[in-house]
Jmol script that loads the backbone (N, CA, C; Angstrom):
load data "model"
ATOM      1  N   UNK A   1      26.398   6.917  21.311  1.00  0.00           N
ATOM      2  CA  UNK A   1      27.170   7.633  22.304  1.00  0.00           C
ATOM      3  C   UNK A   1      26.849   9.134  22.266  1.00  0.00           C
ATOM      4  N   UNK A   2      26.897   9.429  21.236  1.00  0.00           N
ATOM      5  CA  UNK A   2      26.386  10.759  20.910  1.00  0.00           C
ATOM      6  C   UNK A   2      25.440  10.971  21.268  1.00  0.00           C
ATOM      7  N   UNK A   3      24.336  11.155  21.382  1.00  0.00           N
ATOM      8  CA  UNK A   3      22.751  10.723  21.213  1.00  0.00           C
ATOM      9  C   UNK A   3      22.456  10.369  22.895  1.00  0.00           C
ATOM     10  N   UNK A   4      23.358   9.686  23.950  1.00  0.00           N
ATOM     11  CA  UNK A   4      23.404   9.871  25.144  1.00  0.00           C
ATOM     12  C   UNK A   4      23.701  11.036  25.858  1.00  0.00           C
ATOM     13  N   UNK A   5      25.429  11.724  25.341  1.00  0.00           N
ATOM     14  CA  UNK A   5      25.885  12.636  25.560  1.00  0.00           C
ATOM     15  C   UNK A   5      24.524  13.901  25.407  1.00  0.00           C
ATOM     16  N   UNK A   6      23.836  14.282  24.347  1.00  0.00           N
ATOM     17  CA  UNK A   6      23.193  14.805  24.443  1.00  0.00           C
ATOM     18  C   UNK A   6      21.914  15.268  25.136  1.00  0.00           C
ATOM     19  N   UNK A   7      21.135  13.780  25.255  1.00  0.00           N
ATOM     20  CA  UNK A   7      20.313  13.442  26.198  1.00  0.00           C
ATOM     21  C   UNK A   7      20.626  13.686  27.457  1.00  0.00           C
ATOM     22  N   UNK A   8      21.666  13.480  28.338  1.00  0.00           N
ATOM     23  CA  UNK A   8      22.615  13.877  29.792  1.00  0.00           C
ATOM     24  C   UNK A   8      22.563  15.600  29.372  1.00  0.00           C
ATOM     25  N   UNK A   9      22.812  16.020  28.710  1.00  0.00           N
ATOM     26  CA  UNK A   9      23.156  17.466  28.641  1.00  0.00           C
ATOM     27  C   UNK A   9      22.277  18.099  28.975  1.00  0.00           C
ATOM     28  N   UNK A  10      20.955  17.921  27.961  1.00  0.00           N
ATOM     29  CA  UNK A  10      19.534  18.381  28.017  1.00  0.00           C
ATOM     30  C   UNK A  10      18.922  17.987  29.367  1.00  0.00           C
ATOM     31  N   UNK A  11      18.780  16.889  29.881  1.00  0.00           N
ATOM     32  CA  UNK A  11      18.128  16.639  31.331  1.00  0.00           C
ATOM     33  C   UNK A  11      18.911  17.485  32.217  1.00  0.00           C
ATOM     34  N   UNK A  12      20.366  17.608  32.505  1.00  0.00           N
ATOM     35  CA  UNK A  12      21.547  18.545  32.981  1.00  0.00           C
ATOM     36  C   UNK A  12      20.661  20.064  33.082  1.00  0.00           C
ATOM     37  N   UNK A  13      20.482  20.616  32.214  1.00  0.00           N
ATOM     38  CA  UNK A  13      20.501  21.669  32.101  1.00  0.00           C
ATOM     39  C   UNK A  13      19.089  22.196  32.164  1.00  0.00           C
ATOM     40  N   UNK A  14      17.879  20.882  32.021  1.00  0.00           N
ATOM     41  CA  UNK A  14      16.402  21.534  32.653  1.00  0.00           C
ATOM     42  C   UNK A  14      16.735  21.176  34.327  1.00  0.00           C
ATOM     43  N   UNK A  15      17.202  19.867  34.303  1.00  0.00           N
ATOM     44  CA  UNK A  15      17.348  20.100  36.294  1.00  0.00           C
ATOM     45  C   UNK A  15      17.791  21.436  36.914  1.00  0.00           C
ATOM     46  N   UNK A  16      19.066  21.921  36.288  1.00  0.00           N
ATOM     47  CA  UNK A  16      20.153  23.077  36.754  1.00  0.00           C
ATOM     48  C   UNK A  16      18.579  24.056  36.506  1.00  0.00           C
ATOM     49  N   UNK A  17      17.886  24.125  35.726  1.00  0.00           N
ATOM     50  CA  UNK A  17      17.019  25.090  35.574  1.00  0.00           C
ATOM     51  C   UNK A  17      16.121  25.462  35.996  1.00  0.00           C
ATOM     52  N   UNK A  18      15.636  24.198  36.963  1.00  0.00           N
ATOM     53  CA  UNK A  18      13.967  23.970  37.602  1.00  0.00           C
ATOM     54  C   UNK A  18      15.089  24.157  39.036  1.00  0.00           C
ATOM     55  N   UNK A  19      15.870  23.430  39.334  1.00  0.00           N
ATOM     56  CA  UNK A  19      15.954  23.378  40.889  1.00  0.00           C
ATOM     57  C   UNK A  19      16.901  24.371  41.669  1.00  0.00           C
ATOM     58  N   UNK A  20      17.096  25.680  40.355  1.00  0.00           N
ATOM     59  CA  UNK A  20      18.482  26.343  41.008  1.00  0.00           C
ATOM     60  C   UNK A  20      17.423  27.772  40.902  1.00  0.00           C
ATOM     61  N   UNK A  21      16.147  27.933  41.021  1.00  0.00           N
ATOM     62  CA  UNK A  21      15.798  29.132  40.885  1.00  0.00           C
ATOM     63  C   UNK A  21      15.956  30.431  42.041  1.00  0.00           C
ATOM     64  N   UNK A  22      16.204  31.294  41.792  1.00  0.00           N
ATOM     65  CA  UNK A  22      16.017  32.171  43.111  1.00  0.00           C
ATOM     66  C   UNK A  22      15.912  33.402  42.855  1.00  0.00           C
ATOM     67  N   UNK A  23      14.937  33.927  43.879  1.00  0.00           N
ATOM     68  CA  UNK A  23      14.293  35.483  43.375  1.00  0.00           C
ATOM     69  C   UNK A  23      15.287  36.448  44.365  1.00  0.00           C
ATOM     70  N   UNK A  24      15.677  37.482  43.998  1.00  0.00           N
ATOM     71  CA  UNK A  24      16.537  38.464  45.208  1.00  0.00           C
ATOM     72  C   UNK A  24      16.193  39.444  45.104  1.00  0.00           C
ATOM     73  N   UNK A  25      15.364  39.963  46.234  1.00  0.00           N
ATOM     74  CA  UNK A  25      15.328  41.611  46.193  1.00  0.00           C
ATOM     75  C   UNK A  25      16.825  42.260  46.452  1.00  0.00           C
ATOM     76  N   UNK A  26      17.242  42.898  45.224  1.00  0.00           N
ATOM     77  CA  UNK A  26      18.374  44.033  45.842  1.00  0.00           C
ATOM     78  C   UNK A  26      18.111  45.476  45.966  1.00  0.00           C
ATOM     79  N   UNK A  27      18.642  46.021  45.684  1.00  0.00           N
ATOM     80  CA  UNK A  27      18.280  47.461  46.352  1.00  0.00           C
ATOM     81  C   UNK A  27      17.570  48.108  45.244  1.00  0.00           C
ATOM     82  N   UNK A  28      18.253  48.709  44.411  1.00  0.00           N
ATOM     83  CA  UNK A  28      17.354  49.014  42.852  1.00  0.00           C
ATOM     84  C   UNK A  28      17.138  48.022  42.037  1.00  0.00           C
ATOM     85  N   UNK A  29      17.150  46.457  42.021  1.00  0.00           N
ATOM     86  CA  UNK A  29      16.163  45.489  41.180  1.00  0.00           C
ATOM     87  C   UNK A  29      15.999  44.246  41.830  1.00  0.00           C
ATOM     88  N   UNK A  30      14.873  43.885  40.876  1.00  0.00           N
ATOM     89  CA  UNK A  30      14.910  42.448  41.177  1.00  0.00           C
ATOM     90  C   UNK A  30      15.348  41.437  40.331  1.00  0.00           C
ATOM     91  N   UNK A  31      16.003  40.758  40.963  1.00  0.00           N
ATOM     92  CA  UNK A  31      17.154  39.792  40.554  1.00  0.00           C
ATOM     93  C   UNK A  31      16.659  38.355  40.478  1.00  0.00           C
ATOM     94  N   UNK A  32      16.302  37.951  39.076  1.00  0.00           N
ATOM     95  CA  UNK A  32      15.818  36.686  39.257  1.00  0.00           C
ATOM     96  C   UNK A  32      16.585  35.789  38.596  1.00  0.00           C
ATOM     97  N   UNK A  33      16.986  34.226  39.083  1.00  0.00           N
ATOM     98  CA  UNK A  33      17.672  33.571  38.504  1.00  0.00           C
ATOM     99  C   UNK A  33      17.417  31.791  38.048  1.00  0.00           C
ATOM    100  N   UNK A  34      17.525  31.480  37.455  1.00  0.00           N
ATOM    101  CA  UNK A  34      17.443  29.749  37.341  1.00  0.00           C
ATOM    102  C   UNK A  34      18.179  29.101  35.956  1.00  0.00           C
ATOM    103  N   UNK A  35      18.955  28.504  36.890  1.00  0.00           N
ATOM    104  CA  UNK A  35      19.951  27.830  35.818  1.00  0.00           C
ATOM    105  C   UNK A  35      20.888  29.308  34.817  1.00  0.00           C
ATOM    106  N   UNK A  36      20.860  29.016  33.641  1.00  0.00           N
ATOM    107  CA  UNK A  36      21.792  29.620  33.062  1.00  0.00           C
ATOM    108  C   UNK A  36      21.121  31.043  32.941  1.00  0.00           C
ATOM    109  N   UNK A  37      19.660  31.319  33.210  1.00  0.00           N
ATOM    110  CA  UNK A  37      19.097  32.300  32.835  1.00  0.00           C
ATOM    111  C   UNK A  37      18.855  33.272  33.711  1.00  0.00           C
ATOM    112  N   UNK A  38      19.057  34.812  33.349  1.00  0.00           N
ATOM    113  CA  UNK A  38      18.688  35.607  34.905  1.00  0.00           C
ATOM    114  C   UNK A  38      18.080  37.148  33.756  1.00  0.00           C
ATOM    115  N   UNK A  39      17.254  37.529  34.882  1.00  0.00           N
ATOM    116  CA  UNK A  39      16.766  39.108  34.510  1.00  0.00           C
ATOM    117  C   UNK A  39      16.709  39.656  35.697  1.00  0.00           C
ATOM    118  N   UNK A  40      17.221  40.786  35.310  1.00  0.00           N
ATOM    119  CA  UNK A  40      17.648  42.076  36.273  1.00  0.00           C
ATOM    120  C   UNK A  40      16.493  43.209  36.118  1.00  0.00           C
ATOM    121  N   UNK A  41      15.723  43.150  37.006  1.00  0.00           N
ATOM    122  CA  UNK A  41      14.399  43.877  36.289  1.00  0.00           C
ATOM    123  C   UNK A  41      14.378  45.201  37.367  1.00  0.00           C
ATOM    124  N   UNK A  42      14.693  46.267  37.148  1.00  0.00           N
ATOM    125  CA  UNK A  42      14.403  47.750  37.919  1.00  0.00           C
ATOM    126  C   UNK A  42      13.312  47.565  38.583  1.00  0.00           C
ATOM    127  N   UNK A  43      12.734  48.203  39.746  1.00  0.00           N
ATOM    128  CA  UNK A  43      11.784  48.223  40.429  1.00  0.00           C
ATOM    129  C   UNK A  43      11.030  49.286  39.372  1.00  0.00           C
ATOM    130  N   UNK A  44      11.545  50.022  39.282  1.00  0.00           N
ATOM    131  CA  UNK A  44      10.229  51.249  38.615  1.00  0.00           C
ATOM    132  C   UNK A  44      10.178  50.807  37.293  1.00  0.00           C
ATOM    133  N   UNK A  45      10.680  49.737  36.880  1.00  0.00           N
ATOM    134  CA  UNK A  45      10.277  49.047  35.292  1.00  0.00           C
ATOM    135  C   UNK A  45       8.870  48.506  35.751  1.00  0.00           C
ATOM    136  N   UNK A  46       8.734  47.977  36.756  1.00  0.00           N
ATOM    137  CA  UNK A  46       7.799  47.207  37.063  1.00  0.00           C
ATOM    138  C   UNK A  46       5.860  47.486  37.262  1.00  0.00           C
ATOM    139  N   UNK A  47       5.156  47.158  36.397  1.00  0.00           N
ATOM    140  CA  UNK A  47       4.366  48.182  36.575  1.00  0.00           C
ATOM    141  C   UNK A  47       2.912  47.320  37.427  1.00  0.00           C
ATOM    142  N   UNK A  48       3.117  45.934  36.560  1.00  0.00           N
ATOM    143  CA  UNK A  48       1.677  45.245  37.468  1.00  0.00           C
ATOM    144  C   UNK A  48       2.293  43.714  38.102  1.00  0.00           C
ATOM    145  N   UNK A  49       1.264  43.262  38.321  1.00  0.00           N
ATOM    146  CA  UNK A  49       1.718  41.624  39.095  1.00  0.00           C
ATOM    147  C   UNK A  49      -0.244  40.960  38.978  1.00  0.00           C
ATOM    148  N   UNK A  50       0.053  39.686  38.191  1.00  0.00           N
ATOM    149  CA  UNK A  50      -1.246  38.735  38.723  1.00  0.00           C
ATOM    150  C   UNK A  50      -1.236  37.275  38.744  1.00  0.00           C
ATOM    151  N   UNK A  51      -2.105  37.053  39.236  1.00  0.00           N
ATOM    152  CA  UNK A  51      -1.899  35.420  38.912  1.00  0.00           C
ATOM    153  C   UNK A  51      -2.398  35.025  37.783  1.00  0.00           C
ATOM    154  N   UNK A  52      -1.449  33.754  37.449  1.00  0.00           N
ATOM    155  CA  UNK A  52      -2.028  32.876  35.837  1.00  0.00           C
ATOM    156  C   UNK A  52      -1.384  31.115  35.936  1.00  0.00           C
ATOM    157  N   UNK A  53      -2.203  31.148  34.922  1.00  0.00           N
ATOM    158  CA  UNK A  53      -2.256  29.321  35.077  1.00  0.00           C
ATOM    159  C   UNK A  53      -1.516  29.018  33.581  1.00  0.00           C
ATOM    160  N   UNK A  54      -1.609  29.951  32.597  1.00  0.00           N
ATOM    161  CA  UNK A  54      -0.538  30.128  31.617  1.00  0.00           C
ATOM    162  C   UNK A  54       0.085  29.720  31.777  1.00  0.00           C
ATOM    163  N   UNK A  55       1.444  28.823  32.221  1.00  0.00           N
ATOM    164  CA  UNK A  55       2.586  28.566  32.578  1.00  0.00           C
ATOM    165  C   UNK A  55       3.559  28.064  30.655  1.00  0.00           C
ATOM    166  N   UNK A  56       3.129  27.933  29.884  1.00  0.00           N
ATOM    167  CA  UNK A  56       3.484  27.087  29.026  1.00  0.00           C
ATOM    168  C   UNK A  56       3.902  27.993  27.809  1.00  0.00           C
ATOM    169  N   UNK A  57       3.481  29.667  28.111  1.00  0.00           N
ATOM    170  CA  UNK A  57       4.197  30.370  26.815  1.00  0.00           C
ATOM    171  C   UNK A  57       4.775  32.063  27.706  1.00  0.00           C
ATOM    172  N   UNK A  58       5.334  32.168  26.840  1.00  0.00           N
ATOM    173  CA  UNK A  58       6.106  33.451  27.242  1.00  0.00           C
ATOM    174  C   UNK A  58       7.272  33.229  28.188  1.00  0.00           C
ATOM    175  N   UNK A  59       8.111  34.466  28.524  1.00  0.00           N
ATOM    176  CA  UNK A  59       9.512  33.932  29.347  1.00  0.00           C
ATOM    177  C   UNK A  59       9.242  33.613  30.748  1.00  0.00           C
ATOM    178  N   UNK A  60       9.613  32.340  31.306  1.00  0.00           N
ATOM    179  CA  UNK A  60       9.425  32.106  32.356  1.00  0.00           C
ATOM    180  C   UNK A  60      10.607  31.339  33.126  1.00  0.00           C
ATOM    181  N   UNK A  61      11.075  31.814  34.063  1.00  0.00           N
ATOM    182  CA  UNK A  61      11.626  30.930  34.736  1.00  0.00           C
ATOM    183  C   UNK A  61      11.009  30.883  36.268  1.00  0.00           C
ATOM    184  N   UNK A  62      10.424  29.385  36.439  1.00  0.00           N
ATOM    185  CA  UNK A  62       9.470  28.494  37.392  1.00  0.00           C
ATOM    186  C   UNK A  62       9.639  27.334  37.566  1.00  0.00           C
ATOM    187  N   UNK A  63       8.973  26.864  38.792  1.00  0.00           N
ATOM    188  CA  UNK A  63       8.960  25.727  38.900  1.00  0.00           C
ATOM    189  C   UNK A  63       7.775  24.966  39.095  1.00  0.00           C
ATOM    190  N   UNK A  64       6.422  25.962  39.242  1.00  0.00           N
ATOM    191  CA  UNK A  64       5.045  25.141  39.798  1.00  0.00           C
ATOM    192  C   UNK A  64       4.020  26.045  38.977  1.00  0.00           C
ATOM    193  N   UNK A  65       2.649  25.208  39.103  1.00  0.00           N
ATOM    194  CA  UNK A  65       1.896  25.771  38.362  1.00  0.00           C
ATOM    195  C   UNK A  65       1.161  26.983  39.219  1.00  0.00           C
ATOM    196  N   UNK A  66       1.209  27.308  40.478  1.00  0.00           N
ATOM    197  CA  UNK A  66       1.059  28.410  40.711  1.00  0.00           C
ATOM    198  C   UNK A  66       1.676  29.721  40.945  1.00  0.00           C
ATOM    199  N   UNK A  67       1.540  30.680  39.307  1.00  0.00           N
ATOM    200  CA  UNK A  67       2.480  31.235  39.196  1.00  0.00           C
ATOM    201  C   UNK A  67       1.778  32.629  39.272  1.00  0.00           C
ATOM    202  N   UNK A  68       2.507  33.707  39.220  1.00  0.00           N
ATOM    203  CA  UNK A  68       2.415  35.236  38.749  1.00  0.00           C
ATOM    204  C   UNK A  68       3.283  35.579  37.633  1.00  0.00           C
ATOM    205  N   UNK A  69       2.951  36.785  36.961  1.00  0.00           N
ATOM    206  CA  UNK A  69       3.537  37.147  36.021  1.00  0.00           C
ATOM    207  C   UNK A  69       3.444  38.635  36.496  1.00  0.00           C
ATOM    208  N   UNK A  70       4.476  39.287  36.029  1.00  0.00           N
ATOM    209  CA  UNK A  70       5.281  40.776  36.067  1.00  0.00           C
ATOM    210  C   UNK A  70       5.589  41.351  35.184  1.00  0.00           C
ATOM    211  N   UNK A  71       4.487  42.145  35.405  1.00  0.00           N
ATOM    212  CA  UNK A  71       4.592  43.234  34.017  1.00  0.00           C
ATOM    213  C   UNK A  71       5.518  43.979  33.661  1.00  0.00           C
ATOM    214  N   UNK A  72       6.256  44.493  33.144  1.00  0.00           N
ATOM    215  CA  UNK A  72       7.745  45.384  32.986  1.00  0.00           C
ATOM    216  C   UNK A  72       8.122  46.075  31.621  1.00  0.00           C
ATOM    217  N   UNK A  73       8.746  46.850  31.887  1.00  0.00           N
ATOM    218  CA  UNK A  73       9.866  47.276  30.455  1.00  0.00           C
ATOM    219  C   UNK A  73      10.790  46.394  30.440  1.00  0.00           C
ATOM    220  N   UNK A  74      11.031  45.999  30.795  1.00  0.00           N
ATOM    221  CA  UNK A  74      12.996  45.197  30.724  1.00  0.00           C
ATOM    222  C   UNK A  74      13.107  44.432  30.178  1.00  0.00           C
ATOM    223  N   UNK A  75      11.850  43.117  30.670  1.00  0.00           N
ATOM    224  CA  UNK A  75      12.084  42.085  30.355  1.00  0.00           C
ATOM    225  C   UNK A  75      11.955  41.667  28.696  1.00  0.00           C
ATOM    226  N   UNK A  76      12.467  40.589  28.292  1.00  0.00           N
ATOM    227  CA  UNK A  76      11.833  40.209  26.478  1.00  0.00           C
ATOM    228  C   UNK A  76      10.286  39.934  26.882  1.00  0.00           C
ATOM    229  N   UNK A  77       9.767  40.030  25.702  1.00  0.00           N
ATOM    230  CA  UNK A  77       8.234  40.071  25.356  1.00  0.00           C
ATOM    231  C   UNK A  77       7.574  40.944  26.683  1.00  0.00           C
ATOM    232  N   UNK A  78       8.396  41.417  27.553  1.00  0.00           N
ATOM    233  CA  UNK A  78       7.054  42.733  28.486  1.00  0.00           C
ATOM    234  C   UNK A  78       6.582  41.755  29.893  1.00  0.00           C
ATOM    235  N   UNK A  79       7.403  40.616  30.078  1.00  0.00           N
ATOM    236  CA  UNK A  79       6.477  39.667  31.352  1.00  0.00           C
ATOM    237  C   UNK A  79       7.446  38.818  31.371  1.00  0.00           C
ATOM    238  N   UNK A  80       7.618  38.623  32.953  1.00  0.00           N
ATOM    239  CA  UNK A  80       7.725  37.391  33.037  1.00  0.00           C
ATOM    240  C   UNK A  80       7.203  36.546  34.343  1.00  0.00           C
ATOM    241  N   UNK A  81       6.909  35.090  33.963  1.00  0.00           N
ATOM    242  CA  UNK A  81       6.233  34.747  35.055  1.00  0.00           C
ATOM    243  C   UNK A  81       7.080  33.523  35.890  1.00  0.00           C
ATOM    244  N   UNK A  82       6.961  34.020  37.341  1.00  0.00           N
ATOM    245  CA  UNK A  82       7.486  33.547  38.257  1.00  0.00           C
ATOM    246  C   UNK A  82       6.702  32.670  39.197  1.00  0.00           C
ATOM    247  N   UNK A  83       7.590  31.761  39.859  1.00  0.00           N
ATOM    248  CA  UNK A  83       6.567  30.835  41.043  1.00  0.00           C
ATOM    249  C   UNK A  83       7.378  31.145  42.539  1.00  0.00           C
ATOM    250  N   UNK A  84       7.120  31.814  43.240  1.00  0.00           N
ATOM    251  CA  UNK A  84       8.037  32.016  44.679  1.00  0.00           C
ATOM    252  C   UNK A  84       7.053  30.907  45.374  1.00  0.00           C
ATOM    253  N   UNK A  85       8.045  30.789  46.182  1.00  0.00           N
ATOM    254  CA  UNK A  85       7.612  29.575  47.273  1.00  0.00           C
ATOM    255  C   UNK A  85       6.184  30.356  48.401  1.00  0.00           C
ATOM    256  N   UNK A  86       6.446  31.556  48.773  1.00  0.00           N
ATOM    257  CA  UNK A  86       6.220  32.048  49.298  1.00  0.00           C
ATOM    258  C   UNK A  86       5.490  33.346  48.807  1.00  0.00           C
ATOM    259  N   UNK A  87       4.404  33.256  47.959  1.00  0.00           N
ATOM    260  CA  UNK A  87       3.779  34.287  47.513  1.00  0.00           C
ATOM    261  C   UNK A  87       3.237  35.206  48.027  1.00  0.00           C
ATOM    262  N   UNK A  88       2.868  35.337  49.397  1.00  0.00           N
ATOM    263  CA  UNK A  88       2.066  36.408  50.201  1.00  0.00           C
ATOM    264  C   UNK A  88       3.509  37.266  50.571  1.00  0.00           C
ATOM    265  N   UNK A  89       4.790  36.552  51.041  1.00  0.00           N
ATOM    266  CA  UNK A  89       5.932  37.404  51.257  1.00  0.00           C
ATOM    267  C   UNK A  89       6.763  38.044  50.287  1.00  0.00           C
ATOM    268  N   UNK A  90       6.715  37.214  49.435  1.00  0.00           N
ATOM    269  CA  UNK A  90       7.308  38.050  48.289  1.00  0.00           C
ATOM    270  C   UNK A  90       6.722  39.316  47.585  1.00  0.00           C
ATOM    271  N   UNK A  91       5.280  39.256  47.254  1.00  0.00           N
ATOM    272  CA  UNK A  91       4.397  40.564  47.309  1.00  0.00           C
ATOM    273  C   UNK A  91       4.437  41.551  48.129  1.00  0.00           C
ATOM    274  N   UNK A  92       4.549  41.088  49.153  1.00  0.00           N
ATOM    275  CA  UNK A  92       4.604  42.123  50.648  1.00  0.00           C
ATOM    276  C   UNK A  92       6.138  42.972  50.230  1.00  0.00           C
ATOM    277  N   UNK A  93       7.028  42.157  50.373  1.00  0.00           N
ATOM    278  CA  UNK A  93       8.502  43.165  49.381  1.00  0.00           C
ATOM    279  C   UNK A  93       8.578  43.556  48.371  1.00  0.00           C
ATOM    280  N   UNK A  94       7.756  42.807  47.338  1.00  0.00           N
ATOM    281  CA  UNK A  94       7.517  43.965  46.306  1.00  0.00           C
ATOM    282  C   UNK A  94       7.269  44.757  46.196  1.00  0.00           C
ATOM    283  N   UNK A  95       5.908  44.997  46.830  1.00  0.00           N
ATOM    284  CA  UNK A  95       4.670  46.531  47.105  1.00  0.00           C
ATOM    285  C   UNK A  95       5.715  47.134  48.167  1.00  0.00           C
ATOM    286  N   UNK A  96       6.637  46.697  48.962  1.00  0.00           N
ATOM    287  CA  UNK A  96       7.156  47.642  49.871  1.00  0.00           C
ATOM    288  C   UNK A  96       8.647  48.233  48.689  1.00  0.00           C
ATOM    289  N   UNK A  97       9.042  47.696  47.802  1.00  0.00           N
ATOM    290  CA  UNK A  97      10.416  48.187  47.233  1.00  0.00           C
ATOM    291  C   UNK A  97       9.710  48.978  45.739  1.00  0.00           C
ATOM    292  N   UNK A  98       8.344  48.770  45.280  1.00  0.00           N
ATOM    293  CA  UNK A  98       8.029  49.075  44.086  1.00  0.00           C
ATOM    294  C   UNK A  98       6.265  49.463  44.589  1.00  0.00           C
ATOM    295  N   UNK A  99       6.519  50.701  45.036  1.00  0.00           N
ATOM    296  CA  UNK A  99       4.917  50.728  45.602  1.00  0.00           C
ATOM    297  C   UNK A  99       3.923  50.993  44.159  1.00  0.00           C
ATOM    298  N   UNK A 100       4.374  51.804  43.161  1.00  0.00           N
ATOM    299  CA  UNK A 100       3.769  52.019  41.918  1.00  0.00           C
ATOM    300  C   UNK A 100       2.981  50.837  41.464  1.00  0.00           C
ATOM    301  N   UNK A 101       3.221  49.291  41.789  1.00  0.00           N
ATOM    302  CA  UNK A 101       2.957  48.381  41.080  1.00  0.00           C
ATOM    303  C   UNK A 101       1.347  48.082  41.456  1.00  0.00           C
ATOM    304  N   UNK A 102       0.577  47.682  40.546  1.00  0.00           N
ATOM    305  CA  UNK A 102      -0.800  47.056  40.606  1.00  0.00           C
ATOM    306  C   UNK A 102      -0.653  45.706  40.971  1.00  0.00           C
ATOM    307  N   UNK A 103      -1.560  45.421  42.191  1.00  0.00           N
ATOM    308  CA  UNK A 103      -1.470  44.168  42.219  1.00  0.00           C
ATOM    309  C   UNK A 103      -2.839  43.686  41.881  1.00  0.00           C
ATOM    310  N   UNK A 104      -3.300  42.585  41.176  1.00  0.00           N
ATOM    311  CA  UNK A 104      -4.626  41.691  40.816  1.00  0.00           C
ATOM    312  C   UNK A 104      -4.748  41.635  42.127  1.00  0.00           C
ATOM    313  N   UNK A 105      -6.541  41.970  42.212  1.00  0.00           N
ATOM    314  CA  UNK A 105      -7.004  41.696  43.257  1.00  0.00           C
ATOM    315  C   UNK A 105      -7.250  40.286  43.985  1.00  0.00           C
ATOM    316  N   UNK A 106      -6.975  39.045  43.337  1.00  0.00           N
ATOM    317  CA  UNK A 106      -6.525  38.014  43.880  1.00  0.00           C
ATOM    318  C   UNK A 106      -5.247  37.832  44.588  1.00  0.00           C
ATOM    319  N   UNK A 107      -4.105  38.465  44.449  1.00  0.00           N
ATOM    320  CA  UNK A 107      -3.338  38.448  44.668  1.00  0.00           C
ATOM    321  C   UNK A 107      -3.179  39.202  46.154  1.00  0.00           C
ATOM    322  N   UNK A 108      -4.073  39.995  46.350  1.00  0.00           N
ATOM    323  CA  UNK A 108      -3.727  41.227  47.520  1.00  0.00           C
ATOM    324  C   UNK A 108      -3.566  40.684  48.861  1.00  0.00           C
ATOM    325  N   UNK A 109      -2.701  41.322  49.030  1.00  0.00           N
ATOM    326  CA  UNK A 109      -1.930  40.812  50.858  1.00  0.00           C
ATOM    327  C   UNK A 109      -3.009  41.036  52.107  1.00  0.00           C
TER     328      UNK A 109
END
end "model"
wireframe off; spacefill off
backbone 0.3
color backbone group
């Protein structure tokens, strides 16, 4: 019984984690969230953006293997990598709310 309870918890809480993600531009940060986890990352923390296939170490909250990672002060370990649905638009608001930022030239709009 135990040993179920737990098992339900753990599947619970990677679903809540993979399917509740959402990125928000607000006015001074970006607001990222999934499941229980969120970072509040300043725009001028923010210094680069690229793509990586890495998906499997460092802080991430994602859902697909085509991801970017974001360089920063804020975050733990200096990065974190994200999957927006919509990668050409979400860049486009980035570079427009955080123009300082480098983008990988794969990445460019």
């Amino acid at each position: 019984m135990i040993l179920a309870i737990v098992l339900f918890s753990v599947i619970g809480l990677l679903w809540w984690s993979t399917f509740s993600i959402q990125y928000t531009f607000l006015e001074d940060i970006l607001y990222i969230k999934g499941g229980p986890f969120r970072s509040k990352i300043p725009y001028h923390a923010i210094t680069s953006v690229y793509a990586t296939k890495n998906i499997w170490t460092g802080y991430r909250i994602l859902s697909s293997k085509e991801a970017i990672e974001i360089l920063n002060s804020q975050t733990i370990l200096g990065s974190i990598k994200i999957s927006p649905e919509q990668q050409t638009i979400f860049l486009q608001e980035l570079e427009k709310r955080a123009p300082q930022v480098q983008i990988q030239n794969e990445l460019k709009i």
